[in-house]
N, C-alpha and C positions, 0 to 999 in steps of 0.2 A: 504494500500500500504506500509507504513512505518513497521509495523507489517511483511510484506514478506521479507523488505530486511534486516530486522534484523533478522527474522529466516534461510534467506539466508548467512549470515555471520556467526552465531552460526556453523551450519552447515559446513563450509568451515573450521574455527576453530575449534571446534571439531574432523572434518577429519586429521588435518594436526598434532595435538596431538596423532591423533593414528598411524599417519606413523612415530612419530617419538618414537614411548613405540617400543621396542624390540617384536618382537614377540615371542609366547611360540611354542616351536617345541616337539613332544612327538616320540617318538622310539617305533614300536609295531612291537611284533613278532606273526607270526602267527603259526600254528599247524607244518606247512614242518621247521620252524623255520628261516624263509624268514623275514629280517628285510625291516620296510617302515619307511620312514619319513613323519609325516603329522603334520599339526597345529591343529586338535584334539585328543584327547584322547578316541574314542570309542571302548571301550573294557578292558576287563582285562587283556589283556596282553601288555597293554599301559605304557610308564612310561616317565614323563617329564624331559625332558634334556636342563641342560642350561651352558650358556657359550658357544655355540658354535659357529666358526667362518670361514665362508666358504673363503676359498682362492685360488689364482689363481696364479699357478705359473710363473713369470716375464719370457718371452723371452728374455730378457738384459743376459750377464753376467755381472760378479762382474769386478770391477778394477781389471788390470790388470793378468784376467785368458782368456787364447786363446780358440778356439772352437775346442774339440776333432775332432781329424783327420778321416776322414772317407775312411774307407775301401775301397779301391778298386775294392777288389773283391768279392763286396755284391749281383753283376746280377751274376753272375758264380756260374753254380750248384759243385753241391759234385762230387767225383770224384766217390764216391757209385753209381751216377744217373747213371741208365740204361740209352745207346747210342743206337739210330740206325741209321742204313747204310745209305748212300746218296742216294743208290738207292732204298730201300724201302721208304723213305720220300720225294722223290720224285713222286714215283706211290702213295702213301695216298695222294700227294696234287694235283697231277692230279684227283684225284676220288672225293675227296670234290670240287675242280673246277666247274668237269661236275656234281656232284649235284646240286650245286647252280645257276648252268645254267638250268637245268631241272627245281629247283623249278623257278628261274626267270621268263622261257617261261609259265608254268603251273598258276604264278599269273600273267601274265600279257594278257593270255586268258580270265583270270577271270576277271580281268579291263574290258577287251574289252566286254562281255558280261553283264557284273553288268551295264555297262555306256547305251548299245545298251536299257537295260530292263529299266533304268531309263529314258530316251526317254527325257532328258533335263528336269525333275522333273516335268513331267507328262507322267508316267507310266497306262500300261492298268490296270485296275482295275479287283482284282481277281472276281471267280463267286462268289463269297459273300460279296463283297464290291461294295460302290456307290460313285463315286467321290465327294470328298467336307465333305464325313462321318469322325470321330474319325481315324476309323479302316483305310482306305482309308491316312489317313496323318500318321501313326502311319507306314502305309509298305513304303510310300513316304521316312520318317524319315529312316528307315531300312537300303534301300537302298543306300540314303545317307552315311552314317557310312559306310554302306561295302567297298564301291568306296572311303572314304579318307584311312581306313584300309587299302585296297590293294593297293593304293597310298604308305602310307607309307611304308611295306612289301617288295613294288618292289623298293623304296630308300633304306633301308636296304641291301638287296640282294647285289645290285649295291654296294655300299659300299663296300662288303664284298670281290666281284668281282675284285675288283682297286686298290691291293696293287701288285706293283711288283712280289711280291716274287713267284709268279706260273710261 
């Protein structure tokens, strides 16, 4: 016993010696001449680098320097940017509207069906499956997925649906 918890202490000590040695970091280039950083050296195109000190630069500023002013007019396009008309941008938002009304009604047939065939998670069992088999929980599982998928699908839609702007 006494034997353990002095190899359990060696060890503890010993670890706490190696987080405190520096570690060796090596620079390796490969053939595209793509540099990596890693703690060994496998390869010849390896070369150990030391001194190096990774740092993070302070959010603070220094005594008394203010925070550059920010622009104004950083959401404002160029004056280059192609405009269109109110009334073309108007009929493009009518037509993505009644698509996403089309796909909305198109998945939420597909709920109403995926739910009817899941039969409250005991579905009929195909002509090649027996209830209670692998195969048999594995189309259960399936269907599952599809019905929270098209759950989400028709949250999304909706979403997409509910901004003023149409």
């Amino acid at each position: 016993m006494r034997h353990g918890v002095l190899l359990i202490a060696g060890l503890v000590l010993s670890a706490g010696c190696a987080a405190a040695q520096p570690e060796v970091i090596f620079v390796c280039t490969d053939a595209d001449g793509h540099k990596t950083y890693q703690n060994s050296g496998d390869g010849t195109a390896c070369r150990r680098v030391d001194g190096i000190v990774a740092t993070i630069p302070s959010s603070e500023l220094p005594r008394g320097q203010s925070p550059r002013p920010i622009s104004t007019r950083s959401g404002i396009s160029p004056a280059s940017f192609p405009r269109v008309d109110v009334n073309t941008q108007r009929l493009r938002d009518s037509d993505r509207r009644r698509i996403l009304e089309e796909e909305l009604r198109a998945e939420q047939e597909r709920l109403a069906r995926l739910r009817t065939e899941f039969n409250h998670g005991e579905p009929q069992p195909a002509s090649d499956e027996v209830i209670g088999t692998g195969r048999y929980r594995d189309h259960v599982q399936r269907l599952f997925e599809d019905i929270e998928r098209s759950e989400g699908n028709i949250a999304s839609l909706q979403r997409e649906l509910t901004p003023i702007r149409y």
